[in-house]
C-alpha positions in Angstrom: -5.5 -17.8 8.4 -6.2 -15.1 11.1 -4.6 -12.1 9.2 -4.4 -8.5 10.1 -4.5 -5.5 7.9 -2.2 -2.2 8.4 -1.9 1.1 6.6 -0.8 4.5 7.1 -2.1 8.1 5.7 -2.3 11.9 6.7 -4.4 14.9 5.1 -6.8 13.7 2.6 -5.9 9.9 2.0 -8.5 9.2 4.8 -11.0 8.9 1.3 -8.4 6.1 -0.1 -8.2 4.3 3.7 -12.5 4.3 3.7 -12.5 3.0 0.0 -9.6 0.5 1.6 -11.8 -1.0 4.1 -15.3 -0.8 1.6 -13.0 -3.4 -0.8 -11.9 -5.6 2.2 -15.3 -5.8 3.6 -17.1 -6.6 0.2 -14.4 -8.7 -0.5 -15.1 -11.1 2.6 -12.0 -9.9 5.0 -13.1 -10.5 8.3 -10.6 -9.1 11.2 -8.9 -5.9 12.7 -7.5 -2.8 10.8 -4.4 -1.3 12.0 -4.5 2.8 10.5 -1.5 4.6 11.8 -2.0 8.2 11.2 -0.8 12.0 11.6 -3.9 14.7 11.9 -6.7 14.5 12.7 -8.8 11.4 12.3 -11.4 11.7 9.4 -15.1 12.8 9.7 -16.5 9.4 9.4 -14.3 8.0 11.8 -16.4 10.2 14.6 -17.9 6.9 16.2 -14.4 5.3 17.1 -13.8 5.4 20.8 -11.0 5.7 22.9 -9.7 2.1 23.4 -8.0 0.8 26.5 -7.2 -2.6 24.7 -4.5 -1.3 22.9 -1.2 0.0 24.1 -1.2 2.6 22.5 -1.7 6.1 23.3 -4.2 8.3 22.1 -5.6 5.0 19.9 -9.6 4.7 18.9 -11.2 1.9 17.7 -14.9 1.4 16.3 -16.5 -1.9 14.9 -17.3 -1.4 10.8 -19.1 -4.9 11.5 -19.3 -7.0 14.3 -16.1 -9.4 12.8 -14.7 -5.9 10.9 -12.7 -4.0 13.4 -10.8 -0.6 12.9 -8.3 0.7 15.3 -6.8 3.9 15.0 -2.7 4.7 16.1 -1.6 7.9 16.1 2.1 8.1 14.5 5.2 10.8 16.3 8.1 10.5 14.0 9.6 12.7 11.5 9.8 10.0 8.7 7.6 10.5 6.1 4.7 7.9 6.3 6.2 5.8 3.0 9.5 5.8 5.2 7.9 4.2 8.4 6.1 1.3 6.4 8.4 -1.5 7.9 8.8 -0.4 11.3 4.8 0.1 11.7 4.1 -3.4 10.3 7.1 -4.6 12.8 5.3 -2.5 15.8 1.6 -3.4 15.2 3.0 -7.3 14.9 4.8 -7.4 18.2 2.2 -5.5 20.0 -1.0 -6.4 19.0 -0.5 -9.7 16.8 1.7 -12.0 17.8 -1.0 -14.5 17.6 -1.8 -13.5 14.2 -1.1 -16.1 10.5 -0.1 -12.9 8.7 0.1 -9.3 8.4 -0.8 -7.2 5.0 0.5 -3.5 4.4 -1.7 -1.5 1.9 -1.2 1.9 0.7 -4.1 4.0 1.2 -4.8 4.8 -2.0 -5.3 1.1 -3.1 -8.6 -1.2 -3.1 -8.4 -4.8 -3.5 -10.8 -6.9 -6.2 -11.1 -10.0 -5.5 -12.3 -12.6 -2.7 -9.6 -12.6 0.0 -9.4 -16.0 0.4 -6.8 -15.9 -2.4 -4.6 -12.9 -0.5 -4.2 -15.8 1.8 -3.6 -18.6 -0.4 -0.5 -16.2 -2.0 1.3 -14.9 1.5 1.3 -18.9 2.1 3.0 -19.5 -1.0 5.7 -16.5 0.2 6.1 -12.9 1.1 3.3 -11.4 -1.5 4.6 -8.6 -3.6 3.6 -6.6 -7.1 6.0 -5.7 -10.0 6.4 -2.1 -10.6 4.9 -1.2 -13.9 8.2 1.3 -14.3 11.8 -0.4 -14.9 9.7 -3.4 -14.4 12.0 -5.8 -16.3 15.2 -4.9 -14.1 17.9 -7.7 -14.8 20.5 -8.9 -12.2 22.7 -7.1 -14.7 20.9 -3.7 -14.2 23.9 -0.9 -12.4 21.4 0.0 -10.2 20.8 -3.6 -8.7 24.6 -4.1 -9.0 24.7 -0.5 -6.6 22.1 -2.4 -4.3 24.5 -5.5 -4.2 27.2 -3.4 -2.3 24.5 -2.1 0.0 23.6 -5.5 1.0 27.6 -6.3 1.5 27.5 -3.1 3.4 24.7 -4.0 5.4 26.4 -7.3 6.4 24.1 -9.3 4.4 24.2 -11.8 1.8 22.3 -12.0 -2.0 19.9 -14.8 -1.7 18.6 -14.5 -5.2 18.2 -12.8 -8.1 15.3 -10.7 -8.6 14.6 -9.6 -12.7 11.5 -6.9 -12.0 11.5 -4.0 -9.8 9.0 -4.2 -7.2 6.6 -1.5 -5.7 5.8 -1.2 -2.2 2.1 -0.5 -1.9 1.4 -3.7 -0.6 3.0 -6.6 1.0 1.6 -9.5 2.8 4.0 -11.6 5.0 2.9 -14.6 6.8 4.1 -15.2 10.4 6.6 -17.6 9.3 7.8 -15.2 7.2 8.0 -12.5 9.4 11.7 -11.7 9.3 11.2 -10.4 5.9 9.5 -7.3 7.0 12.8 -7.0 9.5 15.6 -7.3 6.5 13.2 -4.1 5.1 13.5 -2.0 8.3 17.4 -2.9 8.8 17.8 -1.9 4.8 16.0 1.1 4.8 17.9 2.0 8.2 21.7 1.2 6.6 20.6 3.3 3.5 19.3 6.1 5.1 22.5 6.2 7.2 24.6 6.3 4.1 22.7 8.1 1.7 21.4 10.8 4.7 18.4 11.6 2.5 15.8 14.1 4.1 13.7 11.5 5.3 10.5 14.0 5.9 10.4 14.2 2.0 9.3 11.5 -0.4 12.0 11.8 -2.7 15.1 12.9 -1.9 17.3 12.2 -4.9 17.0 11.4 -9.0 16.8 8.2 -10.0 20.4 7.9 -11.1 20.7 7.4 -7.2 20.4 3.9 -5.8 17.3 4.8 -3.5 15.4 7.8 -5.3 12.1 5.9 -3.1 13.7 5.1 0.1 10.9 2.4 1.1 10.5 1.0 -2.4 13.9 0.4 -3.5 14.8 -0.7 0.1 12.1 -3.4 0.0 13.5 -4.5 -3.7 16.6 -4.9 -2.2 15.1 -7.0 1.0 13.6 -9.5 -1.8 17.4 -9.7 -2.5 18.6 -10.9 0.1 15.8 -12.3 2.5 15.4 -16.2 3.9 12.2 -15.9 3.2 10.5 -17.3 -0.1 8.3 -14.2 -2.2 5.7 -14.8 -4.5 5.4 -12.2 -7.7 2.7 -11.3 -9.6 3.2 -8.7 -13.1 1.9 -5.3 -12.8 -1.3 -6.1 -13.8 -1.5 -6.8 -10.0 -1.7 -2.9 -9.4 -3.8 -2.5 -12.4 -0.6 -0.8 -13.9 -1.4 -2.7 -16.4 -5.2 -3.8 -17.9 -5.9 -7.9 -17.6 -5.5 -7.4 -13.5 -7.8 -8.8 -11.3 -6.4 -8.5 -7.4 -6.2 -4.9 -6.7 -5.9 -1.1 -8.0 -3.0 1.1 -7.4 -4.3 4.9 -7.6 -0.4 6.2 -8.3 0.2 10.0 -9.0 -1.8 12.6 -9.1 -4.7 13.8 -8.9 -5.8 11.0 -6.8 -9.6 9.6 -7.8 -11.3 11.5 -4.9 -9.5 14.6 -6.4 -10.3 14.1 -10.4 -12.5 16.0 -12.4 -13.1 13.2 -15.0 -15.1 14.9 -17.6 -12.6 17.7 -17.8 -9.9 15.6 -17.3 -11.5 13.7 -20.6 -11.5 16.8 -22.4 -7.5 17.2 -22.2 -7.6 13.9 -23.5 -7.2 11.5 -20.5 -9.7 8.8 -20.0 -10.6 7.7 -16.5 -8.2 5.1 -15.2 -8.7 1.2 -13.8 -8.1 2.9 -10.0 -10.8 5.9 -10.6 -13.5 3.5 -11.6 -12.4 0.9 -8.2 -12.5 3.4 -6.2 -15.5 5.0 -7.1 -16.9 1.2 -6.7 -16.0 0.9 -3.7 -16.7 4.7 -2.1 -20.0 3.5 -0.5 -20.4 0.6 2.2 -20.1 0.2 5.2 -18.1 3.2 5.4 -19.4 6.4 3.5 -17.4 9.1 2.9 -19.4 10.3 0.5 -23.0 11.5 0.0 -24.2 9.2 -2.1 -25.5 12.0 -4.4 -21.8 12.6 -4.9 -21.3 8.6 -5.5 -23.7 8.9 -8.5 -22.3 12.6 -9.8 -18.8 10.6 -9.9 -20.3 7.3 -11.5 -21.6 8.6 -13.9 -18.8 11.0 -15.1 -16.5 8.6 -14.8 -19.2 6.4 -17.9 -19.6 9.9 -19.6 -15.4 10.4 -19.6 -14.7 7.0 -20.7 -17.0 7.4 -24.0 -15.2 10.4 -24.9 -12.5 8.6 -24.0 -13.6 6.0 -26.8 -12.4 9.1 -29.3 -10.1 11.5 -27.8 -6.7 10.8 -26.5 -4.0 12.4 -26.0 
């Protein structure tokens, strides 16, 4: 399957987007690289070159490999970047890969763990998606899902099934033939952002009594509502939310791993996490944004933190 790969970041989650492509490229992903971005474009992104493939302006592109391809788009809108998920994977699809089997979003501050052959084996199966480790077991019966059934009535849509876990929207994959799931997202996030008028430059812009305290998460839960399209779930081990995972690492919160100070961090009682040690992993490769003298620094306080960790926890 000819799949394409898309995220988005600004500031200092160019360190999670070079870790991103390390874990794809080890991994065996072979293909192009779709990095929307606002900024500048990171330090070891110097090489990529203005590209006149692309129609899109101001866009650079530079080969990682000669089958590994990176392009970068430059994003205008006044969304935050977690609110323009859907209608970046919608652009990037009609412009550039109509010819493409599928498309898979990843957040920036995720790396993937095993071969991707099986990332294409699961978006055949249905649109690919990860529970939420939080209000993971989220019954039809739950009021907020009951609050997202009269969004989808107001949205002029109809439940297609019931969902029972809440979903997190760091990743996605969507196969071609499943592409109008990716369009139910857009349309929902659109209706509730029309309703709910939320500052959509923030993150957040209400509590979580409110039915969409994450505008782009709770928006895709309620697309695996009501979409045509088949999904395929995997617990949130998936995300590394939870130990026993094996298909990717989820660095949520903060400090993000290129940020922590393990050993202290170990001190106040908090061992280093499943996401600090993938992401260390995969900081070197093909892409380096790292001196490797930093690579080893890190290593080898993140093996020091987790034997203190072995006997001090908070």
């Amino acid at each position: 399957m000819n799949t394409i790969i898309c995220t988005l970041f600004e500031n200092d989650y160019h360190y999670g987007v070079a870790a991103l492509i390390n874990s794809l490229y080890y991994n065996g992903y072979l293909g192009e690289i779709f990095v929307g971005y606002k900024g500048s474009l990171p330090q070891w992104s110097l090489e990529a070159n203005e590209s006149n493939e692309l129609l899109w302006t101001g866009s650079h592109s530079f080969k990682v490999t000669e089958k590994l391809q990176v392009h970068f788009l430059p994003i205008d809108t006044h969304y935050h970047l977690t609110n323009y998920k859907p209608n970046f994977m919608l652009r990037v699809w009609n412009d550039f890969a109509k010819d493409a089997g599928a498309i898979a979003y990843f957040d920036p501050d995720i790396v993937i763990k095993c071969r991707w052959e099986f990332y294409e084996s699961w978006m055949s199966h249905g649109v690919a998606l990860v529970h939420e480790v939080v209000s993971n077991d989220m019954p039809p019966s739950h009021p907020i899902r009951l609050e997202w059934k009269k969004i989808i009535e107001s949205c002029n849509r109809q439940q297609t099934r019931e969902i029972y876990s809440y979903i997190n929207a760091g990743f996605c994959g969507v196969s071609k033939e499943n592409v109008e799931f990716i369009e139910v997202w857009a349309d929902i996030l659109d209706c509730a952002i029309q309703k709910y008028k939320p500052d959509v430059k923030r993150l957040t812009s209400f509590d979580k009594t409110s039915p969409f305290c994450f505008f782009d998460q709770d928006a895709l839960n309620v697309a695996a509502m009501c979409c045509e399209s088949p999904i395929s779930e995997i617990g949130p081990e998936g995300m590394d939310f939870i130990h026993g995972g094996w298909t990717m690492s989820h660095a949520v919160g903060a400090p993000k791993p290129w940020k922590k100070r393990f050993l202290l961090s170990a001190l106040k009682g908090n061992s280093p996490s499943l996401p600090d040690k993938a992401f260390w992993l995969y900081a070197n490769g093909p892409i380096q944004n790292n001196s490797s003298i930093k690579i080893k620094v890190k290593r080898a306080s993140i093996s020091v933190a987790s034997f203190i960790g072995r006997f001090y926890r908070r």
